[in-house]
C-alpha positions in Angstrom: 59.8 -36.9 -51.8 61.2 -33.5 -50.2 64.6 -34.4 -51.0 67.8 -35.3 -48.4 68.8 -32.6 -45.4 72.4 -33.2 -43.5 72.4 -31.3 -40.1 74.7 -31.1 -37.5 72.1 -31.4 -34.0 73.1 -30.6 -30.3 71.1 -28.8 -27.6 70.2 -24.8 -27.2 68.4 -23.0 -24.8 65.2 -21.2 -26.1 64.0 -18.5 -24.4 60.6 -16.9 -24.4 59.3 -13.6 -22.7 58.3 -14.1 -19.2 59.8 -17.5 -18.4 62.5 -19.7 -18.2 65.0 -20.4 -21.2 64.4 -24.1 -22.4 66.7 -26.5 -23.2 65.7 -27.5 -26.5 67.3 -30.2 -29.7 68.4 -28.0 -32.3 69.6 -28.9 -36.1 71.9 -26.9 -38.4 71.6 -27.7 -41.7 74.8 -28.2 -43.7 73.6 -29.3 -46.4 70.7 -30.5 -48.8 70.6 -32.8 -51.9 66.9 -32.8 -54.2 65.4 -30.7 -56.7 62.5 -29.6 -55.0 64.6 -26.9 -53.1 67.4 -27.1 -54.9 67.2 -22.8 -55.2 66.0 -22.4 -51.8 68.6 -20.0 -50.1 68.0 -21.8 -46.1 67.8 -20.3 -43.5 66.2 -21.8 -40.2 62.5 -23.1 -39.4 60.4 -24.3 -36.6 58.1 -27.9 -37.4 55.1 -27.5 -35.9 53.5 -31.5 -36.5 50.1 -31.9 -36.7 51.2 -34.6 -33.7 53.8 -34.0 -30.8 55.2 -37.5 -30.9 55.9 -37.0 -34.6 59.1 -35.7 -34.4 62.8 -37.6 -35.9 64.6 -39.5 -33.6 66.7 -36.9 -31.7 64.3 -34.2 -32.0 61.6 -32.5 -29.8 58.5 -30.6 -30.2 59.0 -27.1 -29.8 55.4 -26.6 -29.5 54.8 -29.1 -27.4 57.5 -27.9 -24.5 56.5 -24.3 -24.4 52.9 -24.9 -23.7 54.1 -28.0 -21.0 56.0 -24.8 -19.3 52.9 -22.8 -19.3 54.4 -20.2 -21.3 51.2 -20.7 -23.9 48.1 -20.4 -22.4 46.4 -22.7 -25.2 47.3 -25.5 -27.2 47.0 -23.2 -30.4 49.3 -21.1 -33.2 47.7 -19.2 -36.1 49.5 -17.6 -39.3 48.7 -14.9 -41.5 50.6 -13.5 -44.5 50.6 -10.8 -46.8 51.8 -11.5 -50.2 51.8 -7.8 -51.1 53.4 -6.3 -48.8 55.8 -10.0 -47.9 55.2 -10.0 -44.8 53.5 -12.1 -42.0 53.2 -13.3 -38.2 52.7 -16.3 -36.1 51.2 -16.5 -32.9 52.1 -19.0 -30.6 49.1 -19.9 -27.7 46.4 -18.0 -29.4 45.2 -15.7 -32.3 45.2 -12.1 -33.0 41.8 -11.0 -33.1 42.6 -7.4 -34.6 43.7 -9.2 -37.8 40.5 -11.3 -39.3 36.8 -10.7 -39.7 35.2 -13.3 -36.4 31.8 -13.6 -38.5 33.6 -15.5 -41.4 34.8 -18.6 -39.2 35.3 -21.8 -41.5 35.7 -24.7 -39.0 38.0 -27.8 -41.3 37.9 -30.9 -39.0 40.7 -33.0 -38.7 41.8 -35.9 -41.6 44.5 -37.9 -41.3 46.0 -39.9 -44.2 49.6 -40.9 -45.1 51.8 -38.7 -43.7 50.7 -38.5 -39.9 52.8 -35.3 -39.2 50.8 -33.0 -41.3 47.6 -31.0 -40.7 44.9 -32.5 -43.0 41.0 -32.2 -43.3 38.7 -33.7 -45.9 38.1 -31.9 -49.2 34.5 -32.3 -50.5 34.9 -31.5 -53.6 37.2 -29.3 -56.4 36.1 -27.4 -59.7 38.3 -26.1 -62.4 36.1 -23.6 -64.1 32.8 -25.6 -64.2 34.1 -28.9 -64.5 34.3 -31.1 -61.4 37.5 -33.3 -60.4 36.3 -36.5 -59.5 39.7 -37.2 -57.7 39.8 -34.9 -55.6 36.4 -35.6 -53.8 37.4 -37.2 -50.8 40.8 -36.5 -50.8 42.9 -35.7 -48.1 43.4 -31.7 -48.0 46.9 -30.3 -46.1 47.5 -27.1 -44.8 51.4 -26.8 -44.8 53.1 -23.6 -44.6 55.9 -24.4 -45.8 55.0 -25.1 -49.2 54.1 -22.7 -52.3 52.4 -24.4 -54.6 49.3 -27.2 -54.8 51.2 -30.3 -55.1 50.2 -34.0 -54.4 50.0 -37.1 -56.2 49.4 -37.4 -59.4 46.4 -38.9 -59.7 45.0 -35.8 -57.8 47.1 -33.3 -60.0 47.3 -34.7 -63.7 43.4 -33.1 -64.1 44.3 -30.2 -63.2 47.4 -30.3 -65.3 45.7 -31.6 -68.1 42.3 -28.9 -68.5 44.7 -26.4 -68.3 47.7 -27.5 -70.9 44.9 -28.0 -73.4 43.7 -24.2 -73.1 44.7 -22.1 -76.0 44.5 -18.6 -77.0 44.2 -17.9 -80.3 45.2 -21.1 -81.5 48.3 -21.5 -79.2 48.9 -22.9 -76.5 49.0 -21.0 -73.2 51.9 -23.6 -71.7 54.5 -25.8 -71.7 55.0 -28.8 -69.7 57.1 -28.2 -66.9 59.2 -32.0 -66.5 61.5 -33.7 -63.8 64.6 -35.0 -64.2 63.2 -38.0 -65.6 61.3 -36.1 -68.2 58.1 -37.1 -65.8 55.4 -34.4 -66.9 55.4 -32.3 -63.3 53.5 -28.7 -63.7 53.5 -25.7 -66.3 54.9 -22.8 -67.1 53.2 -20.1 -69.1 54.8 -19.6 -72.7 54.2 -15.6 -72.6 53.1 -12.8 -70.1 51.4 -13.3 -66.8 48.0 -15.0 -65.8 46.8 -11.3 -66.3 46.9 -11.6 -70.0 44.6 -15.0 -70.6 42.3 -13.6 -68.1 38.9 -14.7 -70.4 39.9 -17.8 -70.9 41.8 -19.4 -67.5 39.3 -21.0 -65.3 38.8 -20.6 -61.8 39.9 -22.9 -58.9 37.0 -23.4 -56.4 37.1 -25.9 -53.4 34.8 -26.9 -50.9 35.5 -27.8 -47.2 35.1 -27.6 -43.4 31.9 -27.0 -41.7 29.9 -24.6 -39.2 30.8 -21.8 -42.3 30.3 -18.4 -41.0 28.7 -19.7 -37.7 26.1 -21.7 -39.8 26.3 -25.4 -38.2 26.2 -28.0 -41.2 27.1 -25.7 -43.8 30.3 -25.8 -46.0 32.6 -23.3 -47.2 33.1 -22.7 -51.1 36.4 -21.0 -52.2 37.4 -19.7 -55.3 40.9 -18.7 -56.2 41.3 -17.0 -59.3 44.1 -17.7 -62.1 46.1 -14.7 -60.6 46.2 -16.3 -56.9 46.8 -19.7 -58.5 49.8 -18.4 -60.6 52.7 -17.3 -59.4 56.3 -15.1 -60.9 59.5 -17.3 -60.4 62.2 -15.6 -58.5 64.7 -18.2 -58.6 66.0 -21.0 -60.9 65.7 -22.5 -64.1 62.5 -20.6 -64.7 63.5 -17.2 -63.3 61.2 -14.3 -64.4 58.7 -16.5 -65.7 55.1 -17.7 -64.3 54.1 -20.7 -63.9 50.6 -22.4 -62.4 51.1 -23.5 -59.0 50.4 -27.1 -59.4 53.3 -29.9 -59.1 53.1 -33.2 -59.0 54.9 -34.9 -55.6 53.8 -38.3 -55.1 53.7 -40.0 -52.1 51.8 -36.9 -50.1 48.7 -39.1 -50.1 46.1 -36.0 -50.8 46.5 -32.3 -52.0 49.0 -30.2 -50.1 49.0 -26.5 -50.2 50.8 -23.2 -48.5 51.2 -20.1 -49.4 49.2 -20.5 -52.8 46.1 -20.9 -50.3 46.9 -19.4 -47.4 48.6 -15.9 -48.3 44.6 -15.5 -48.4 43.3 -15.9 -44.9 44.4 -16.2 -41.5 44.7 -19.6 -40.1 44.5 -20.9 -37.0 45.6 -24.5 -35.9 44.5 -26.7 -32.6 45.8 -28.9 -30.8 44.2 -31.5 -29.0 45.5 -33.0 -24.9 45.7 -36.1 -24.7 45.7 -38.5 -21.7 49.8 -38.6 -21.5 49.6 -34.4 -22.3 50.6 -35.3 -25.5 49.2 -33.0 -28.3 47.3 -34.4 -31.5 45.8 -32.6 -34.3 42.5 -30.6 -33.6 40.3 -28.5 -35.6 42.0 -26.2 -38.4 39.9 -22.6 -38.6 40.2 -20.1 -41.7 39.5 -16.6 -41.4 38.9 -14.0 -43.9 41.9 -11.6 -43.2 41.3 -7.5 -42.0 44.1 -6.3 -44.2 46.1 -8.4 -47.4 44.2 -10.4 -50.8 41.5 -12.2 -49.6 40.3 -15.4 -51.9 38.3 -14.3 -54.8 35.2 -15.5 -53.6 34.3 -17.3 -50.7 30.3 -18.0 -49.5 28.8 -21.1 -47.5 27.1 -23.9 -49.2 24.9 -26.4 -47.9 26.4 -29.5 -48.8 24.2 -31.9 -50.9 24.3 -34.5 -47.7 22.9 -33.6 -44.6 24.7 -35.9 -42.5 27.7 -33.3 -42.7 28.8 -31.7 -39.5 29.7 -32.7 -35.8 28.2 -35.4 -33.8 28.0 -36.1 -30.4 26.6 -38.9 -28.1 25.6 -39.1 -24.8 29.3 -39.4 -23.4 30.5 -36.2 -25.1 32.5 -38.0 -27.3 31.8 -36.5 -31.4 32.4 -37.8 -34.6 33.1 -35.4 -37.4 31.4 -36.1 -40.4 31.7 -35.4 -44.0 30.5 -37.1 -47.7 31.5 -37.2 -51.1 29.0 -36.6 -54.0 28.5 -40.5 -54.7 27.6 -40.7 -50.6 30.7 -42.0 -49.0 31.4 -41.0 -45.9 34.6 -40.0 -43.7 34.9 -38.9 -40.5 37.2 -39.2 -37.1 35.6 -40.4 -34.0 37.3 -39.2 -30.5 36.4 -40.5 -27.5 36.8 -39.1 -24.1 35.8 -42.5 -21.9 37.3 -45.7 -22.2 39.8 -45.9 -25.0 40.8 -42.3 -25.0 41.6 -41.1 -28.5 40.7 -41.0 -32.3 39.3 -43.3 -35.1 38.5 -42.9 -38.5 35.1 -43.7 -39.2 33.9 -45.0 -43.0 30.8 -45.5 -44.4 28.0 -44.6 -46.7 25.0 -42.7 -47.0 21.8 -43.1 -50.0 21.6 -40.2 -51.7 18.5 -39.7 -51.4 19.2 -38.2 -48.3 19.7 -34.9 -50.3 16.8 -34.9 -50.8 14.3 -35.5 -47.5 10.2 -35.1 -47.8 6.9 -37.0 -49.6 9.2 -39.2 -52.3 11.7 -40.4 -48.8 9.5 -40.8 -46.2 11.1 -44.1 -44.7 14.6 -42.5 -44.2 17.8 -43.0 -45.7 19.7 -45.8 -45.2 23.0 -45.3 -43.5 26.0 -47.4 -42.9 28.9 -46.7 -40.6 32.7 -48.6 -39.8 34.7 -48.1 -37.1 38.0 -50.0 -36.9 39.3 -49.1 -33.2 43.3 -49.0 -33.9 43.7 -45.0 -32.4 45.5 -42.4 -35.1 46.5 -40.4 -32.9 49.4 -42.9 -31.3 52.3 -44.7 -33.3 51.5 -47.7 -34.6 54.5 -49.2 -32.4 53.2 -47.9 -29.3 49.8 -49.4 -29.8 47.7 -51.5 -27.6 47.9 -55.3 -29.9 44.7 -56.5 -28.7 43.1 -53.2 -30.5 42.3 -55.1 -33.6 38.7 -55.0 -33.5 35.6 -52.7 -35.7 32.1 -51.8 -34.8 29.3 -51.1 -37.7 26.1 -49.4 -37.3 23.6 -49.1 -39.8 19.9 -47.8 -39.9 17.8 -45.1 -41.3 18.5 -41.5 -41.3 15.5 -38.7 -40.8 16.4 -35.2 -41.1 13.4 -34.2 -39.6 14.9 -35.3 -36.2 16.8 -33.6 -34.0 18.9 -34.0 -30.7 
């Protein structure tokens, strides 16, 4: 859906303070064909996958052979931009401590979905204004830098699109439909001024994610982006000058996907996970409220309406992360450290009574949970066949207990 890229590709040695140059696949783009970044004036990029082996035929992980060098002392990068001032850093092998507030840690567990190469969590839950989104409960939430808007399928974005295009000021209407080259209703584009100007009548965006929120185990984080962060001036193309709301419609993502829209307001810090072959898979994404730059317009923990929320572990130090939508299905990735090294999604379901616990509940909740044992974390081609089995647990659940 990104469009077509022609490259020229051969090898180049990359070299890195304090060691050895590597030898390292490099592309040249010559030239790209789609609408998406049709104004884009390219330069040159690093991919940093969510997954080492998720790289095009030809290609390496960049990531991935620094940190087998030793030149990175941990399997980690973060990122941190400042809109205002357009500027920003990334640190490979660590984070810069100097740069974010410790005490406002926002831990997002790892979600995979359909495009393995991304960095996903789970996204509880999405308001515009007061009014919830059902679709996006559950869905699939990606961290990708290199985007600028919200975009996603468009049963997760026509909603969105929707609540606002029916907002009017006076009687008028505060946009018009942004559309594709097959006249496919895609975003908006305000008619007049800047977000600045319908400021009593936009609603805010708020989300709700992640766990362990400002070094409170269980507890969610709720963010709120006002109209101004959500909006953003054109600089290029057919819409030059003009704002728009950054929402677009890109099927085939298989969740929400967001960059700079999100991220211009924290500092974000990715991990990787080591496999048994030292390969790296996606580990635990953490958001920071940034020292200096626009911070989100609000941003407080939450306890989520289902307890069962939050990390797990058994008696073999293997964990499942956890997390629920309102109507009490759950999602969550199992990893295991003994036998069958690696990751599983987990599905399941949880009463809502759960919510909650005391006098009216005191049998438990009932609780029931689905393992299907093919590993995420390894190509499908790569794959042990005979992995083609599921466990399924079920039982009561008492808050009261601990372990």
């Amino acid at each position: 859906p990104w469009g077509t890229m022609q490259t020229w590709t051969g090898v180049e040695p990359f070299g890195a303070a304090h060691a050895p140059a590597l030898n390292l696949p490099f592309f040249a783009s010559v030239g790209y064909r789609g609408a998406k970044f049709k104004t884009r004036a390219w330069g040159g990029g690093i991919g940093l996958p969510s997954e080492s082996d998720q790289v095009q035929p030809g290609s390496g992980s960049y990531f991935t052979s620094l940190y087998a060098s030793g030149v990175l002392k941990r399997p980690e990068f973060s990122i941190v931009t400042d809109a205002k001032r357009g500027k920003g850093h990334i640190y490979l092998g660590g984070e810069d401590r100097r740069m974010f507030d410790p005490a406002s840690k926002v831990v997002l567990p790892p979600q995979k979905n359909v495009i393995p190469y991304l960095w996903g969590t789970l996204l509880y839950g999405a308001k515009l204004g007061s009014k919830s989104l059902p679709s996006l409960s559950g869905a699939t939430f990606y961290l990708d830098s290199g985007s600028s808007e919200f975009k996603g399928d468009r049963v997760y974005l026509a909603p969105i699109l929707k609540r606002l295009h029916r907002l009017r000021d006076h009687g008028k209407r505060i946009f018009d439909w942004i559309r594709d080259e097959q006249g496919k209703r895609i975003g908006l584009v305000y008619r007049k001024g800047s977000p600045h100007r319908y400021r009593r009548i936009l609603p805010d965006l708020t989300l709700t994610m992640g766990q362990d929120c400002g070094g409170k185990p269980g507890q969610a984080a709720q963010i709120t982006l006002s109209p101004r962060q959500y909006s953003y001036r054109v600089q290029e193309g057919q819409y030059k000058g003009r704002w728009v709301a950054a929402f677009t419609v890109l099927d085939g993502v298989g969740g929400l996907l967001v960059g700079s829209t999100f991220m211009d307001h924290f500092y974000t810090t990715f991990t990787y996970r080591r496999d048994a072959n030292n390969g790296l898979s996606q580990g635990d994404m953490d958001l920071y409220r940034p020292k200096h730059g626009d911070g989100p317009a609000t941003m407080r923990c939450v306890e989520p309406k289902l307890p069962i929320l939050g990390r797990w572990y058994n008696s073999y130090c293997s964990q499942v992360n956890f997390t629920a939508t309102a109507s009490g299905a759950i999602r969550g990735v199992y990893t295991s450290h003994t036998g069958s090294t690696g990751s599983s999604n987990v599905v399941g379901w949880i009463g809502k009574a759960a919510a909650t616990p005391g006098p009216k509940n005191p049998y438990g909740t009932p609780v029931g949970l689905g393992i299907p044992w093919r590993l995420i974390n390894q190509p499908q081609v790569s794959a042990d066949g005979s992995w083609h089995s599921g466990s399924s647990f079920s039982g009561e659940y008492f808050p009261a207990q601990t372990v």
